[in-house]
N, C-alpha and C positions, 0 to 999 in steps of 0.2 A: 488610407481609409479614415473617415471619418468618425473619432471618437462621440458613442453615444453619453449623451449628458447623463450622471450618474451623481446620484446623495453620495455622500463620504461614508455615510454608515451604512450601503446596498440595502437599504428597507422598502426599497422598489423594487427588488429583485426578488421579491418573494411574495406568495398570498397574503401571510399574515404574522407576525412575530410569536403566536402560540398555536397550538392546535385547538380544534373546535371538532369536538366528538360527536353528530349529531345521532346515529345509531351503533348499538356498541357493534363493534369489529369484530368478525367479518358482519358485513349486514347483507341481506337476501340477495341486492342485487350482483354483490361481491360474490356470491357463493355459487349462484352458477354461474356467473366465469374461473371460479376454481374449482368446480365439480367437471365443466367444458376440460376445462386444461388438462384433468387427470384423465379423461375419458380419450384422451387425443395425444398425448404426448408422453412420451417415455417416463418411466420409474427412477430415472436417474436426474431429475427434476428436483432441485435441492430448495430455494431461497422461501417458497409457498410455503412449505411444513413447520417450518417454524415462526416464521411471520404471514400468516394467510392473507396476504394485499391484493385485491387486483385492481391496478393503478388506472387511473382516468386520463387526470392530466398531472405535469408538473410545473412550479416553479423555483429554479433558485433552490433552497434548501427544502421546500415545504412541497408535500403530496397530497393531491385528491383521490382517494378513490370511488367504488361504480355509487357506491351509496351517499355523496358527498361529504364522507369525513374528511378534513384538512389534518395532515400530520406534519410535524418535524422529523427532518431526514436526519438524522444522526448516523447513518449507515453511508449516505452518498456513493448510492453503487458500485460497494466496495473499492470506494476510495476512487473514483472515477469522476467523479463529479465537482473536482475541488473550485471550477470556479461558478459551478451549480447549474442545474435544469436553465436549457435556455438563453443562459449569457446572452445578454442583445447586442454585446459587442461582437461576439463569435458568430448569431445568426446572420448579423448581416454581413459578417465574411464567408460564413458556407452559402447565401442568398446571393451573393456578387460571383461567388467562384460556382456554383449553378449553370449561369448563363455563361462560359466559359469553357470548361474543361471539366471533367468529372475521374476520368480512368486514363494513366498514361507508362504505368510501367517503370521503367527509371528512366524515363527519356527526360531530359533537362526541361522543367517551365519555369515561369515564375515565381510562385508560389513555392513548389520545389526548394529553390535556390537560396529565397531568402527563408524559408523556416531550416537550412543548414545552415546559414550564418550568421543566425537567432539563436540556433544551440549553441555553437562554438563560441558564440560571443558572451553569452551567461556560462558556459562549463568551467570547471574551477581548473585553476594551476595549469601544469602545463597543457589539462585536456583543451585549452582555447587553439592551440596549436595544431589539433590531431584530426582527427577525420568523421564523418560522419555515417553510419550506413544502415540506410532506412531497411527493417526487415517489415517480415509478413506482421500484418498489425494484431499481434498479440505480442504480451510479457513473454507468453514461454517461447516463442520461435525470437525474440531478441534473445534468449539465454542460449539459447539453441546456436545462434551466431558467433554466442563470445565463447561456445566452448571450441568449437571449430577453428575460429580464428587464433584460440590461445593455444590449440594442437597443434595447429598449421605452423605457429612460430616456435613452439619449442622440441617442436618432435616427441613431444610426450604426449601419453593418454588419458591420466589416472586425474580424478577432479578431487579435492578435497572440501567440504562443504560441512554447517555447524548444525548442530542440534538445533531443533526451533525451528528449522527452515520451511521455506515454502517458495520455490520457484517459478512451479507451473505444473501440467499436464501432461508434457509432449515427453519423448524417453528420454532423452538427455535433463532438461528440465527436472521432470519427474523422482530420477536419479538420484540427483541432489536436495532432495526434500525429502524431510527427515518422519514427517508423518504417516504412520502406518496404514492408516484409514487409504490415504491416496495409495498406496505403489502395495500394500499384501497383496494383493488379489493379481499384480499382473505381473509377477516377478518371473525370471528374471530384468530389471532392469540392465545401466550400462555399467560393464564391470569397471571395477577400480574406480569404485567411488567410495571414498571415504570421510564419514563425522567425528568434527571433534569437540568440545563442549563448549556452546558459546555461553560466555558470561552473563549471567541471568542474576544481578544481582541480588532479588528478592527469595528466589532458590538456589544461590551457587552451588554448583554440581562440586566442589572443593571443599573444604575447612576454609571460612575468609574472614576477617573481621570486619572487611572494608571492602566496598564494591572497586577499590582499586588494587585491595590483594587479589581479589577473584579475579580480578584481569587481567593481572602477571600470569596469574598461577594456570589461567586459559591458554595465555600464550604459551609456557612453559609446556604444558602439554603440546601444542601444534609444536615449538621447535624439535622435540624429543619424536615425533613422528614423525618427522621430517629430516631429521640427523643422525636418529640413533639404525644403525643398519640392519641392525634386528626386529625393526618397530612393526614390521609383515607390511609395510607398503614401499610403494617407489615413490619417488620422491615426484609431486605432481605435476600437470601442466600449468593448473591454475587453482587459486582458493576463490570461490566464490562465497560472498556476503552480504546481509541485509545490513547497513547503516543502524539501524533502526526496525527489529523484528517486526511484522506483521502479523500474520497467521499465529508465529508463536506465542501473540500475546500483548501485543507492541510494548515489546521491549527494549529499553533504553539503555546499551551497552556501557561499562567505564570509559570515562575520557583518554585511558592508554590503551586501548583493545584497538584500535584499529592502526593509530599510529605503527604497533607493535606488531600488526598485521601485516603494514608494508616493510617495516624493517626485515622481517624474516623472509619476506617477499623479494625485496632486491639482495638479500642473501644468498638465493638460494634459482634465483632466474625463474622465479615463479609469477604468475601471470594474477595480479590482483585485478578480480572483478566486483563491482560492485552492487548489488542488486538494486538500484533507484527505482523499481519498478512503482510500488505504493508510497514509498515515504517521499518523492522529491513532486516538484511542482508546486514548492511552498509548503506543502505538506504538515512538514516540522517545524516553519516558520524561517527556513531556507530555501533560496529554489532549490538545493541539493541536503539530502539531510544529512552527508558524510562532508556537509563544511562545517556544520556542528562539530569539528575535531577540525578542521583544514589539512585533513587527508584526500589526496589524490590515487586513483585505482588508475589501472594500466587499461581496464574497461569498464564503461558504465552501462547497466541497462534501463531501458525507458520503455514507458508503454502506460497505460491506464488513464491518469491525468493528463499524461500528453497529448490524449486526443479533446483534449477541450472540456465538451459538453456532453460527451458518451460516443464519441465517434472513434472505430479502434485504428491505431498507432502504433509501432513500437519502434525501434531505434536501438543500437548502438553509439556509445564517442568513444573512442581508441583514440591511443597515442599513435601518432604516425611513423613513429618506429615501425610498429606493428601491421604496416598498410601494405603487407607483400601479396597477400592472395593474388591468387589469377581470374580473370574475368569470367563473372557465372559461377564462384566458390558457390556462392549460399545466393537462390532465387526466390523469390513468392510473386504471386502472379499479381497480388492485390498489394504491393510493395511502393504502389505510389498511386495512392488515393489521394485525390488532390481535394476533396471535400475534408477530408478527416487531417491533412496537412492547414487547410486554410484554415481551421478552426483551432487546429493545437497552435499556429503563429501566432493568431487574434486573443487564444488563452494568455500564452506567452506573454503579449504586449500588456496586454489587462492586467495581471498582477503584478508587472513591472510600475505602470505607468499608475494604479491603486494604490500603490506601496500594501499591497497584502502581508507578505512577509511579514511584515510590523504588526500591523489587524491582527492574525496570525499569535504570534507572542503575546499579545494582550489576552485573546482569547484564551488561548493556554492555562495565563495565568488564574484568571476568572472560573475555568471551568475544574480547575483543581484544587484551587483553595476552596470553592464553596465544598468538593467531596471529601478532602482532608479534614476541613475544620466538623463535619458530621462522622468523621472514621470511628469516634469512641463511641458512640454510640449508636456503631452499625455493627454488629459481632462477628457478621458473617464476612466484611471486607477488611481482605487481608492487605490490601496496599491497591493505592490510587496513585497512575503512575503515567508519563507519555512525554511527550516531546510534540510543541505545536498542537492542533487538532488531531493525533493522533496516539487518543487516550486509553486506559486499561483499565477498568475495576477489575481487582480476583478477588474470588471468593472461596472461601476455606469455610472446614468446619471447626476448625479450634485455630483461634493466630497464635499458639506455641508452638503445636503441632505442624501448621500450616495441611492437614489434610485438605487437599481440592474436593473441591465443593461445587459440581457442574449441572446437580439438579438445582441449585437455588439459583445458580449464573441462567439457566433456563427460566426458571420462573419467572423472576428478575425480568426479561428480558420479553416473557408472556404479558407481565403488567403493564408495564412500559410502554409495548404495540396498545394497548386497549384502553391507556390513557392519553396514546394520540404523539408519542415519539421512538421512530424505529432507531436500533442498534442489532449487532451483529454480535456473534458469539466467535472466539477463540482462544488461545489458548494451550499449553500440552493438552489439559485434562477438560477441552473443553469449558472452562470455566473464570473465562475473562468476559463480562462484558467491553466490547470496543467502539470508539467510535470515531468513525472516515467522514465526519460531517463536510459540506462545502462548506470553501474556507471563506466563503462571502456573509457568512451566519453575523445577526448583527450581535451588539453585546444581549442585549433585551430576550432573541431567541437561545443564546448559550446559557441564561440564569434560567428560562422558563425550561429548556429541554433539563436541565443540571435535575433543579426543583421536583421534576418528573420523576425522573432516576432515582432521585435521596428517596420520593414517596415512596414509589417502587420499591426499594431497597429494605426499606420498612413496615413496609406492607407485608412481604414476603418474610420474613425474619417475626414475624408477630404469626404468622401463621402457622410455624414450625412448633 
């Protein structure tokens, strides 16, 4: 495929490096198509209520919507969109594989074949070795596979999974996510699921001095419920992990949490998963955000960025130890969309052959020293925190106290849409602004979205 010519800063890939607000948000014409949408579509209808958009067109990092405002995505479809609206290198592989092939199941093509040997070839350590297996193109039916697959080899049931968590929707999935909002209401989920406190350096759920005692002292707790025979569980089939929290906040674990994960792991013939779902695809400024440690899990999950440009994906890499099932274990009928495969390859190629990853790390840096060096004089942010474009303001109402602060994380987050840059809220309490930007944002768009947020921040905190 023919690499499309591209600037080194992608400031082609997008409308414009700031937003331009021409009616405040939402504007008329914006509003009935959000007045249509409530009138027509279920109450379980989440992203509209707190950001009222109704999108026109996209590009790249930057949205129009009906009334032509242009905004900066800071949200990137919850993390979906890392190499942005429209990639013209991805369109012209979903435009070529069109004329081709569209729906083929798991029958062998091209395309196929080489986006398996695309992942094996970028998966870290020994996963270059192991196996590939395309599930139904969502995160939680990839979680849904590794839990199966880690039953199936250990003959155990019981899944052990961290505070913070957030897998997916689906029962298994759901299960291991730790947030009450999703799983009260449909309980019970699957039994023998059990949380244990993942390392939150900003809150350590322990007495820590140092986000690397808190990481012992995390692990110390998993081996003691895993060793001690009194601890009320069996001992699991698998620990499922996020690298790198999302939902809960993007949270940046100690440099010895995960190593210390696997240690207890091959201890103990337990099935380390990893959850890559939001943070890998460059995300953290790796393609995988658990080589930020150069830990290797016995499975990794994929989905969201891997489809490219919004096209859904998901995937496991297992070790091929673990390659025993029988033919037809785990089906989906849309398991080999060859649109959504051509496009996560053409992603794949693109931020290899970009050097993103890099871009990426720069970005990082840019977008946290500017919210660092304003933190003394923002009272209500309690710690400015993330890995790569995948960043976290919390907000509190006293930083001794650290009480969470999720109406101001809200407002915050109200200003910020209506000066023309979206972000996403999470969090335990609610009360992290986050942001999933595509990782193609130039420097120029990450100081003007920053500059936003600092207003915002201050805006909000003047008004209290």
């Amino acid at each position: 495929m023919e690499n499309t010519d591209l600037r080194s800063d992608f400031t082609d890939l997008h409308f414009a490096e700031e937003p331009n607000i021409k009616v405040t948000p939402p504007g008329p014409e914006s509003m009935k198509l959000l007045e249509k949408q409530k009138e027509l579509e279920s109450s379980a209808v989440s992203y509209p209520r707190s950001t009222p958009l109704a999108i026109d067109k996209a590009k790249g990092a930057t949205l129009r919507d009906l009334d032509g405002n242009i905004y900066l995505d800071f949200f990137g479809g919850a993390g979906v969109l890392n190499v942005g609206q429209l990639n013209p290198v991805a369109v012209e592989a979903v435009e070529e594989q069109l004329e081709n092939l569209v729906h083929a199941l798991d029958f062998p093509t091209k395309v196929r074949t080489k986006l398996a040997e695309k992942l094996l070839s970028i998966a870290p350590g020994e996963l270059e070795d192991g196996k590939v297996f395309f599930t139904a193109p969502t995160g939680s039916d990839a979680v849904e596979a590794a839990f199966k697959l880690a039953m199936f080899n250990t003959g155990r049931s019981s899944i052990m999974a961290f505070q913070g968590s957030y897998h997916g929707m689906t029962q298994g999935a759901l299960s291991a996510s730790s947030g009450r909002k999703f799983f009260e209401d449909y309980q019970p989920t699957l039994p023998q699921t059990h949380f244990a406190p993942y390392p939150y350096p900003y809150r350590c759920p322990f007495d820590a001095d140092s986000p690397e005692e808190c990481g012992e002292k995390s692990l110390n707790y998993v081996r003691k419920m895993i060793e001690d025979p009194h601890s009320g569980i069996s001992v699991p089939a698998a620990m499922i992990v996020e690298p790198v929290q999302g939902e809960g906040g993007s949270i940046v674990p100690p440099d010895n949490f995960l190593p210390g994960l696997r240690e207890i792991a091959d201890e103990h013939d337990i099935t380390l998963i990893f959850d890559e779902i939001q943070a890998s695809n460059g995300r953290c400024g790796e393609m995988f955000s658990s080589e930020l440690t150069g830990t290797v899990p016995d499975i990794m999950t994929i989905a969201k960025g891997f489809g490219g440009i919004g096209f859904p994906l998901g995937a496991i890499i297992y070790r091929e130890e673990l390659d025993n099932w029988k033919s037809g274990a785990h089906i989906g009928t849309f398991r080999g969309h060859q649109i959504a495969m051509a496009a996560g390859l053409a992603s794949l190629e693109f931020l290899e052959e970009e050097g993103v990853n890099d871009h990426v790390k720069e970005m990082e840096k840019v977008m946290l020293s500017m919210l660092k060096s304003e933190e003394p004089g923002m009272k209500f942010v309690g710690e400015s925190r993330g890995k790569g474009l995948m960043i976290g303001v919390e907000f509190v109402k006293d930083k001794e106290t650290k009480e969470p602060y999720p109406e101001m994380a809200h407002r915050v987050q109200e200003l910020a849409y209506k000066k023309g840059v979206i972000f996403e809220l999470g969090g335990h309490y609610s009360n992290v602004i986050r942001c999933l930007a595509p990782l193609t944002l130039t420097e120029n768009m990450v100081k003007n979205g920053t500059r936003i947020l600092i207003k915002a921040i201050k805006e909000a905190q003047r008004e209290v």
